[in-house]
N, C-alpha and C positions, 0 to 999 in steps of 0.2 A: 584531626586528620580528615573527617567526613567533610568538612569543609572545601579539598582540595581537590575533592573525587570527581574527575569529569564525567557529564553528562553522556550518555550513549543513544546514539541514533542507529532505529533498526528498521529498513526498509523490506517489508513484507507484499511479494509480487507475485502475479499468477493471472492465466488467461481466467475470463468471465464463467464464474460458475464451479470453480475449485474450491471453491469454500473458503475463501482471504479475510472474510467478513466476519464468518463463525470463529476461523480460527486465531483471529484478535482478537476478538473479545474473551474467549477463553482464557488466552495468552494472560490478558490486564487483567482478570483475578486471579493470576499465581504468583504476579509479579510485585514487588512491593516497589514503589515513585516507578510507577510506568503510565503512562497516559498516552492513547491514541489521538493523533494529528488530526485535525480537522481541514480538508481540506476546501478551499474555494473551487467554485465550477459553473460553468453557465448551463449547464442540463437542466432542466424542469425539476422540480419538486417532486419527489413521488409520493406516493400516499402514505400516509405516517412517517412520514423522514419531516425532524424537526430542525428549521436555521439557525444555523450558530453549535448544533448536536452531531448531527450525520453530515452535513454541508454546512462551509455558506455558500449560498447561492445569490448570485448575481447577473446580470445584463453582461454581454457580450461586451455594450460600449466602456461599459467598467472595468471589467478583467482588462481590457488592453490598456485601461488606463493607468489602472495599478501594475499591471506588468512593466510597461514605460517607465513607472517613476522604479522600476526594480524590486518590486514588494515581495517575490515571487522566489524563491530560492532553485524550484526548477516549476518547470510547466509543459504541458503538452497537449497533444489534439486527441481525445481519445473516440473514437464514434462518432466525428462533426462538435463534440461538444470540447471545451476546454476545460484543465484540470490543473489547477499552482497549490505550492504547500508559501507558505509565509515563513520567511528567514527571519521572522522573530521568535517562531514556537522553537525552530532548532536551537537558536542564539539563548534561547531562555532555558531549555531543558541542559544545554551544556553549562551554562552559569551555575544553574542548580542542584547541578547533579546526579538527575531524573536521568531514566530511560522513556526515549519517545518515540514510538509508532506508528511507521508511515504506513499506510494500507496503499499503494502506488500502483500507475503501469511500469513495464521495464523503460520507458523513454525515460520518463520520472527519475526512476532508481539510477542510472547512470548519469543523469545528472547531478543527483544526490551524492555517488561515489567519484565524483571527479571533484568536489567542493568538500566534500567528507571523506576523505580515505579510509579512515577508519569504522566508516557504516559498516554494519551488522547485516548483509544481503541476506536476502533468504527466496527463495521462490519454491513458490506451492506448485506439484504437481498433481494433474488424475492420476490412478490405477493405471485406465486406458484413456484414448480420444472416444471412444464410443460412449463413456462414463461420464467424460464432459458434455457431452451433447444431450445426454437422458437428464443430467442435471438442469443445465439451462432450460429444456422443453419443459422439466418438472417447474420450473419457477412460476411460470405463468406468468411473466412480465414482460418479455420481449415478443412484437412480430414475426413472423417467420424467416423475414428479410433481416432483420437486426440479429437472430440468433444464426443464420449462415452468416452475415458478415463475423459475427463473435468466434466462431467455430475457424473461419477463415482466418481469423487472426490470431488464434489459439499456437501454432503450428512455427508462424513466425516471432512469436512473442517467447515463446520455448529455445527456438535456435539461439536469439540473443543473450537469454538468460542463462544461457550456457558458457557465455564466454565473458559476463561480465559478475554473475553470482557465487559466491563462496559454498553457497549450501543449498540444496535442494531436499527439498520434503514431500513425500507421497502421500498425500490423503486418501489413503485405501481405508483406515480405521480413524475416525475422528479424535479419540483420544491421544492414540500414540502418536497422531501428526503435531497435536499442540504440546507433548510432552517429550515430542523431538523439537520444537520450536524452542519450548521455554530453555530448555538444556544449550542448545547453542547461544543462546541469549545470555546466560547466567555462567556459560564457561569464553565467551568471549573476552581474553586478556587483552587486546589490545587498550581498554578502559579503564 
């Protein structure tokens, strides 16, 4: 019968700096055949982020290229930079019967839920907006210009995810946010 057990796709969303990153990787050690998406993206490398690991990374002229021939199951612009998941990791974890983990924006994720009905939505929320912002400044990765624009798009990335996510989750306590995660995960019948 494990044989027939489809695949589950869970798309995990949230403005920059809510912790979508910590709280996947948490997630994939509670979970047993879960594995995180790797997505393609033409942004820079950042320092210790390894290709083919955290990204693949590639040229601009490439991402259009692979998007053209349709590689691309959804994709989007996120900050100037582009971001595609490949419709062969979905295709392969529903074959196999895995749960797989998209770490997405909400552009991403409704594309995801219009080709996937049955995705697993989740969107990570702050406590507060002021919590996001102490966050972000805490990272020490972003210009000052890049972390307003992030803060600025915090606000609209919320509104959306409101009308197209099933669950939302507060990251006030880091554990209880992945242990409200793994639970909708693992009580999702529609798979």
């Amino acid at each position: 019968m494990a044989e027939n057990k489809k695949g589950k796709i869970v798309v995990i969303s949230g403005p920059s700096g809510v912790g979508k990153s910590t709280i996947c990787s948490e997630v994939l050690e509670r979970i047993d055949d879960a594995y995180l998406s790797v997505s393609t993206t033409t942004r820079p490398k950042g320092a210790g982020e390894v290709d083919g690991q955290h990204y693949h990374f590639v040229s601009g002229d490439e991402f259009e290229k692979r998007n053209a021939a349709g590689e691309f199951v959804e994709h989007a612009e996120v900050f100037g930079n582009f971001y595609g998941t490949s419709s062969d990791q979905l295709d392969k974890a529903s074959a196999s019967g895995e749960t797989i983990v998209l770490e997405i924006d909400v552009q991403g994720g409704i594309q995801i839920k219009e080709k996937y009905p049955d995705a697993v939505m989740i969107f990570i929320l702050p406590p507060k907006h002021k919590d996001l912002a102490n966050r972000i400044n805490g990272r020490g990765r972003d210009e000052q210009v890049e972390i307003e624009k992030r803060l600025a798009g915090a606000s609209g990335e919320t509104a959306v995810a409101w009308q197209h996510y099933q669950h939302m989750v507060i990251n006030e306590d880091l554990l209880t946010a992945v242990r409200e995660v793994v639970e909708i995960i693992q009580n999702d019948t529609d798979n």
